[in-house]
Phi, psi and omega in degrees: 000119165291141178254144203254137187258044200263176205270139205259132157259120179308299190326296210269005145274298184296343156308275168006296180265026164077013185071034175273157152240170196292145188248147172264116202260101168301160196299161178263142160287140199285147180296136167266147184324332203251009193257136180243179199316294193231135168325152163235152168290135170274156188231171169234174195258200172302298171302252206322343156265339164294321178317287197271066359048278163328289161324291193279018160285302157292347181302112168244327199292159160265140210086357184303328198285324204276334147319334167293298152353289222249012167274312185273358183089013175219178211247171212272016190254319201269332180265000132333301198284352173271328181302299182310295192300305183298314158327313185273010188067060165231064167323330198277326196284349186272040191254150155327098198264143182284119174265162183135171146330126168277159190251146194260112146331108138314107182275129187319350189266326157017281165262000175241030160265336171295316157297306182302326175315299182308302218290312162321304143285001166276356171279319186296315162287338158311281181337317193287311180314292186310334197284343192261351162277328169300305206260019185264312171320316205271317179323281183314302179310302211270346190283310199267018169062033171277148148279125212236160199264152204309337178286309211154296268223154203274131181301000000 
């Protein structure tokens, strides 16, 4: 039996496979040295919101402010609410506040609403203790026929 040789033409192979080719997958780019692992939210300090505050105060030509914006990176919702603060004199509120849960003053009445809680209940049991001797006395009396007097007490 003869073997037929035939000749592979690059054209009539992508015919063949349906005009696909092999796809070349580029190499991943290397992480850079100066970028680090996980993003951080950026803060200004204080002195950087007045700055651009300041800036955008003097923009007077037009488009100066959203050009101020948009050289330093922030959005116009945010220099509203600095805009508020500063307004409202609270130099101090433009300093960069710790997000998360705020953590609540322990209020000093704390404990010592726990001890009177305690004291209280060891009174409520006293109380419970006495009333039931008061009445086991009263019992024991009507049994052996003393007679007890309006207070409680034995004549």
């Amino acid at each position: 039996m003869p073997v037929l040789h035939k000749q592979i033409d690059a054209e009539a192979g992508a015919a063949s496979d349906g005009g696909r080719r092999p796809t070349v997958v580029a190499a991943p780019i290397s992480a850079s040295p100066e970028l680090s692992d996980r993003p951080r939210r950026r803060t200004f300090t204080a002195r950087d919101k007045l700055r651009i505050l300041a800036a955008t105060d003097r923009a007077a030509e037009t488009g100066g402010i959203g050009a101020t914006l948009r050289r330093e990176g922030v959005y116009s919702s945010t220099l509203c609410d600095w805009r508020r603060q500063r307004d409202a004199g609270a130099l101090g509120a433009l300093s960069p506040a710790k997000r998360g849960p705020k953590t609540t003053e322990p209020n000093p009445l704390v404990a010592e609403v726990a001890v009177l809680q305690k004291n209280v209940a060891d009174l409520t049991r006293s109380l419970a203790r006495a009333e039931a001797i008061i009445a086991v006395q009263k019992k024991l009396a009507d049994l052996l026929g003393i007679p007890m007097t309006p207070n409680g007490g034995v004549p």
